[in-house]
Phi, psi and omega in degrees: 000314183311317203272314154323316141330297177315292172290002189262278176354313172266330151310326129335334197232017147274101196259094198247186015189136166233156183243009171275350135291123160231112178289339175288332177290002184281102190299315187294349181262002184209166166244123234242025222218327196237019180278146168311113162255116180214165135308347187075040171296137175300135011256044207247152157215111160299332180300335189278105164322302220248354165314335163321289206312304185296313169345276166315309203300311183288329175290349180261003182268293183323333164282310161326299206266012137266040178271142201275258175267101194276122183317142173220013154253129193311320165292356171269333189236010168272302162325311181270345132009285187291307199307294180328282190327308213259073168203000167236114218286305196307330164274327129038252171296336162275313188312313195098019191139213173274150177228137192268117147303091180249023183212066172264004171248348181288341183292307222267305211280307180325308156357279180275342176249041180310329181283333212227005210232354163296340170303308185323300163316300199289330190302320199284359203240003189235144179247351193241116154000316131327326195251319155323315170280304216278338192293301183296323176306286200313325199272326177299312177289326169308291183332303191274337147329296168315266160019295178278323211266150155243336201260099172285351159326320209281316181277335211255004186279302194307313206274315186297321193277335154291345195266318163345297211290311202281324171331310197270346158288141169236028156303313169320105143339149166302323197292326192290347156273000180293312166301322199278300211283000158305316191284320187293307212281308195275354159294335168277334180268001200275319180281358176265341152327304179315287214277344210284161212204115356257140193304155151286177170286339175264005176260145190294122165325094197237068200269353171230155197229053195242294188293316166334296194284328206256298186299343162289312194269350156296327178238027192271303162319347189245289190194164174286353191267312164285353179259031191235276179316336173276311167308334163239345149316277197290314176306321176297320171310315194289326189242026131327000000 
């Protein structure tokens, strides 16, 4: 019931739908080179262009945190970040190259207004109103889902049905579905971190997700290489 609740609500706020746009045909928004070819093994939904992007965020968390001596100042664990990202060709390969980290005090200020600073976030990374309210819903409501939820079908059923929707409105700008659905694949694999069931001894602990998620959609807006660095920079501080 909670979970039905949930989609009839973000289906809602999605003033939709036409199947006559296919955002997969957009060349410029993905490199079709570097998407997750999956089935849609949890945590993956291939309808999502951009499922790749959560893909990464998790194999650079799992590398990370199979580091031998792990950093415990945000400039320490932004270096070793960056260095992972830029030593692995799929990120890379989104970057354009070596990638310069420039955004540690914006990581540090999320950081510290983790509570207070998401409208602030959604306004600067959404340009239309409609995609600002569906934005602030989802993520509040992801948030406390996480939380509530134990079963992560339940969270990863909710994140699908929400990115449908956004597929499928064509209210929605190319850039503002580009930000949610950058932002949804890694709040869906940030939470199969979380929920999977049962952990090795060696797997990390990724137990709050609020600056993680509000700092992906902060850099979400600029290129995928920063909502990928920034977004794993802060979630690793937060669950440090």
């Amino acid at each position: 019931m909670k979970f039905k609740f949930l989609c009839i609500l973000f289906l809602a706020l999605f003033i939709s739908c036409s199947n006559n746009m296919d955002f997969n045909r957009s060349p410029k928004f993905f490199p079709t080179s570097c998407a997750a070819k999956s089935l849609d093994i949890l945590p993956a939904n291939s309808a999502n262009p951009f499922d790749y992007v959560g893909l990464l965020h998790n194999q650079l968390l799992e590398t990370y945190y199979s580091g031998v001596s792990l950093p415990k100042t945000l400039t320490g664990i932004s270096n070793s970040v960056v260095s992972i990202a830029n030593a692995t060709s799929a990120f890379t390969s989104l970057s354009g190259g070596t990638y310069t980290f420039t955004s540690l005090e914006r990581v540090q200020y999320i950081a510290l207004h983790s509570q207070d600073c998401l409208d602030s976030v959604v306004v600067s990374s959404l340009s239309s109103s409609g995609a600002r309210i569906s934005m602030t819903n989802f993520i509040n409501s992801y948030l406390s889902l996480c939380n509530s939820e134990n079963d992560y079908s339940v969270i990863y059923d909710f994140i699908v049905a929400y990115e449908s929707a956004a597929l499928s409105d064509t209210t929605l700008s190319l850039s503002d579905r580009k930000v949610i659905l950058i932002t949804t694949s890694v709040a869906r694999y940030s939470s199969y971190e979380r929920k999977k069931r049962p952990k090795k001894n060696t797997d990390p602990e990724w137990g709050l997700l609020v600056t993680n998620i509000i700092a992906t959609l902060d850099g979400a807006n600029e290129s995928v290489a920063k909502a990928l660095t920034m977004g794993l920079v802060s979630g690793i501080y937060e669950n440090q």
